[in-house]
C-alpha positions as CSV (number, residue, x, y, z in Angstrom):
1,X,0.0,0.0,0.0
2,X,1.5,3.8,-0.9
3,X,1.3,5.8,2.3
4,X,-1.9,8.0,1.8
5,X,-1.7,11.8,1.5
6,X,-3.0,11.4,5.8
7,X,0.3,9.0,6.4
8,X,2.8,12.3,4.4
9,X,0.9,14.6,7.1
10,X,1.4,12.3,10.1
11,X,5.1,11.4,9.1
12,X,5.5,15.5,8.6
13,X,6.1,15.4,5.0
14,X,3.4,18.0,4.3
15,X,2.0,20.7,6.5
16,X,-1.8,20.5,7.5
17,X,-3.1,22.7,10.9
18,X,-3.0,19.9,13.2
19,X,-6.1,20.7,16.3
20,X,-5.1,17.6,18.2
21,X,-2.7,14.4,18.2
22,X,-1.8,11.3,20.1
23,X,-0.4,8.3,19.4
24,X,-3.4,6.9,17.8
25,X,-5.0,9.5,15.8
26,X,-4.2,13.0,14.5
27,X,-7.1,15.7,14.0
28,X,-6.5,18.5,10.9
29,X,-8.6,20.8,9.6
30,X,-10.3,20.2,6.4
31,X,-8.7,22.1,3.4
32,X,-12.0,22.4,1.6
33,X,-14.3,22.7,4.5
34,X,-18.0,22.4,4.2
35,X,-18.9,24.0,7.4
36,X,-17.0,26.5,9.9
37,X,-15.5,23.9,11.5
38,X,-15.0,20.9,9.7
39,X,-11.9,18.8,11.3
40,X,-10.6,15.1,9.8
41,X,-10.3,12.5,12.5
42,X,-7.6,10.2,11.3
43,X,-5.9,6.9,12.5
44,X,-2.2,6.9,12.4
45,X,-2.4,3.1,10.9
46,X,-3.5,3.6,7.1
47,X,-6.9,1.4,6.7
48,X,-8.0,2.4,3.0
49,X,-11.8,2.4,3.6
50,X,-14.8,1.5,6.0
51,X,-14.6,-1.9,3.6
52,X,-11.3,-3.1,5.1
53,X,-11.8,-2.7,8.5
54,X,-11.7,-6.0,10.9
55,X,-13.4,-7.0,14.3
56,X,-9.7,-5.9,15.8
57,X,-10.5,-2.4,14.4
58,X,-13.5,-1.6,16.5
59,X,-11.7,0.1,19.4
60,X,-10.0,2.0,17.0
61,X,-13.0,3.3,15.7
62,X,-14.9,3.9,18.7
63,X,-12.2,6.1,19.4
64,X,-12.2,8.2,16.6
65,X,-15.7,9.2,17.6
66,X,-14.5,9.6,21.3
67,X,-11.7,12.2,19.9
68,X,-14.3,13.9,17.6
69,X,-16.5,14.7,21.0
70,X,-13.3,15.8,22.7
71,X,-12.3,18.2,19.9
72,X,-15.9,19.8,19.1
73,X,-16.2,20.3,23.0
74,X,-12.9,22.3,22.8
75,X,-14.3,24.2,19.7
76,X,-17.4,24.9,22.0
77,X,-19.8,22.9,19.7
78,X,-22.0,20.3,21.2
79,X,-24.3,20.2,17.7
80,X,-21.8,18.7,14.9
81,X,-22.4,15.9,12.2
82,X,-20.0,12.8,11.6
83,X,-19.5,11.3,8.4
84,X,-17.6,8.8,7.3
85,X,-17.1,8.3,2.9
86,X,-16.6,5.0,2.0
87,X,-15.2,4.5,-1.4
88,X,-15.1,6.7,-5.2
89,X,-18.9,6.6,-5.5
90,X,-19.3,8.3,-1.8
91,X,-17.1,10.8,-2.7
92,X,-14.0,9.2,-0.6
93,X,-10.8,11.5,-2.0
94,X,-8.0,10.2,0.3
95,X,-8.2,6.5,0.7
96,X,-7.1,6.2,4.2
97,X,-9.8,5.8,6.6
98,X,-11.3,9.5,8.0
99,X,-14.0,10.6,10.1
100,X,-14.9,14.3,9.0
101,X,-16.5,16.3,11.3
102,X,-19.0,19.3,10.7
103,X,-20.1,22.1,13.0
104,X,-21.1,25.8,13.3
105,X,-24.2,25.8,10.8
106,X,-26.9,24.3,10.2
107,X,-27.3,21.0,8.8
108,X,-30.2,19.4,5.9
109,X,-31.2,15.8,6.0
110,X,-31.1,13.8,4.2
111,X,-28.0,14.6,3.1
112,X,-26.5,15.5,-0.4
């Protein structure tokens, strides 16, 4: 697998404005972003889509969502949307696995 345009931002090879990191997971800021505050949540491991996750990946996605709560609380939102894409036809650009997350507006369902 090439290392994703996520794995060149987590190994420092290209900027991005990083809002929060750990060991696990890094947080940037969306470069096109669809709402005030729209931040990527992204694993450090590369997993190319929802489709090639395993049973030993559920922690590791439970915690995105537990880091996307920690990060909108620190923006001071407490109403924000999660999406995940999963593959071309959903509109999934980087193929390594990312939770976006939307806040500061208001939101339509169902969505586009």
């Amino acid at each position: 697998m090439q290392p994703s345009l996520f794995t060149k931002i987590i190994d420092r090879q290209i900027p991005a404005k990083i809002v929060y990191e750990d060991e696990t997971y890094i947080v940037i800021h969306d470069i096109q972003p669809q709402a005030p505050a729209h931040v990527l949540v992204i694993p450090k491991r590369q997993i190319e889509t929802l489709n090639d996750l395993q049973p030993r990946d559920a922690e590791l996605v439970g915690g995105m969502f537990l880091i996307a709560r920690k990060v909108m609380a620190e923006m001071g939102h407490q109403d924000y949307r999660t999406v995940f894409n999963c593959g071309k036809g959903a509109q999934q650009s980087v193929f390594h696995l990312h939770l976006h997350v939307l806040a500061g507006r208001s939101f339509t369902w169902p969505p586009g």
